[in-house]
N, C-alpha and C positions, 0 to 999 in steps of 0.2 A: 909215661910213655916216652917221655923226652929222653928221660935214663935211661932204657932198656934201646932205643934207640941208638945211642952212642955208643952202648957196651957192646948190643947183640944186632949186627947193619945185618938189616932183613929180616928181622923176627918177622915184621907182621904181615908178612907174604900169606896169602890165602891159598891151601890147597886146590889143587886142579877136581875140577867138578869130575866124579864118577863117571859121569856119562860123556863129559868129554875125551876123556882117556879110551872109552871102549870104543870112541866115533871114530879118533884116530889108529888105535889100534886094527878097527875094520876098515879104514880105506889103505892103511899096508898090507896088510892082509891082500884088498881086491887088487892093489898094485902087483904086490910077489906073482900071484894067478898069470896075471897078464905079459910081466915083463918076461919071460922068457919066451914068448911068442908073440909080442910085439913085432921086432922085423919083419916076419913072415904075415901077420895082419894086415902092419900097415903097406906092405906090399900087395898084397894081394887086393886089396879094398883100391889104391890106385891104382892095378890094372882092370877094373872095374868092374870084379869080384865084390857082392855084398854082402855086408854085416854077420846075417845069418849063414851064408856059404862059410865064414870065414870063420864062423862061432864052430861050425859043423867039422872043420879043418882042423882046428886046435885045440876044440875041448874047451873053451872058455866061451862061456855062455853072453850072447850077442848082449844082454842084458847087462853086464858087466861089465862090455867095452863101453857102452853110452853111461851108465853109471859112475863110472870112472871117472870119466870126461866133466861130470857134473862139480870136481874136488879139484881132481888135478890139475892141473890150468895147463902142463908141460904137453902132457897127453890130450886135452882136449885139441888142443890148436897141432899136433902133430895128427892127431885122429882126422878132423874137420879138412886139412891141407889133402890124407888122402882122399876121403871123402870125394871133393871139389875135383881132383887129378882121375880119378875114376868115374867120373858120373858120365853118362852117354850124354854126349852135343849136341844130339839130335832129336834129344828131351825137352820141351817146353817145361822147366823146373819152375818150382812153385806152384805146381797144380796136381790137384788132386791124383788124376792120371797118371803121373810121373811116381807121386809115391806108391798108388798103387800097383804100378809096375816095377816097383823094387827100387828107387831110388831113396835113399836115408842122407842126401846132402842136408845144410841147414834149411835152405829155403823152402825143401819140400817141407820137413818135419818140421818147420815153423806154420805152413797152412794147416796141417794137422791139427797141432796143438790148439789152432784158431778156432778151428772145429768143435773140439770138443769142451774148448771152455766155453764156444756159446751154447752147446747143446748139455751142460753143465746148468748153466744158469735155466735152462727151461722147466 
């Protein structure tokens, strides 16, 4: 190994796992989708147009912009900022209410989430 080492720098690089290659392949993929109608999203989501309005707008499935958000780290925190910029002020956020009335900031969709991992565990 010593020899092949000196002769060949890198032989014993291990290929990229299958499935990682098809994972990154599909978050370019869900990026290409998005990125031509980003501006117009993240516009419209902070003039406090939601998610789904926005999915309905562009053809990109609302499912996709949160999805996104989960890999991308660029896109989530520009997502999240319109998010925050469009959410009504006059919402008690973090409550049930509030996401039922069509809010998708973090704080709502973190009570959510609270939800249903307790009602998971039952």
């Amino acid at each position: 190994m010593a020899q092949l080492d000196a002769a060949v720098p890198g032989w014993n690089t291990k290929p990229e796992p299958h499935q990682g290659k098809r994972v990154r392949e599909h978050h370019a993929a869900a990026w290409e989708r998005v990125a031509p109608h980003a501006p117009v999203i993240l516009a419209g989501l902070a003039s406090g147009r939601s998610p789904a309005q926005m999915a309905r707008m562009t053809g990109v499935p609302h499912q996709l912009l949160f999805g996104l958000a989960r890999h991308n780290t660029e896109w989530a925190s520009r997502f999240e900022e319109a998010l925050i910029q469009g959410r009504n002020p006059a919402t008690e956020h973090g409550t049930h209410a509030a996401y039922r009335h069509g809010c998708r900031c973090k704080e709502c969709r973190n009570l959510i989430a609270g939800y249903r991992q307790r009602s998971q565990r039952h």
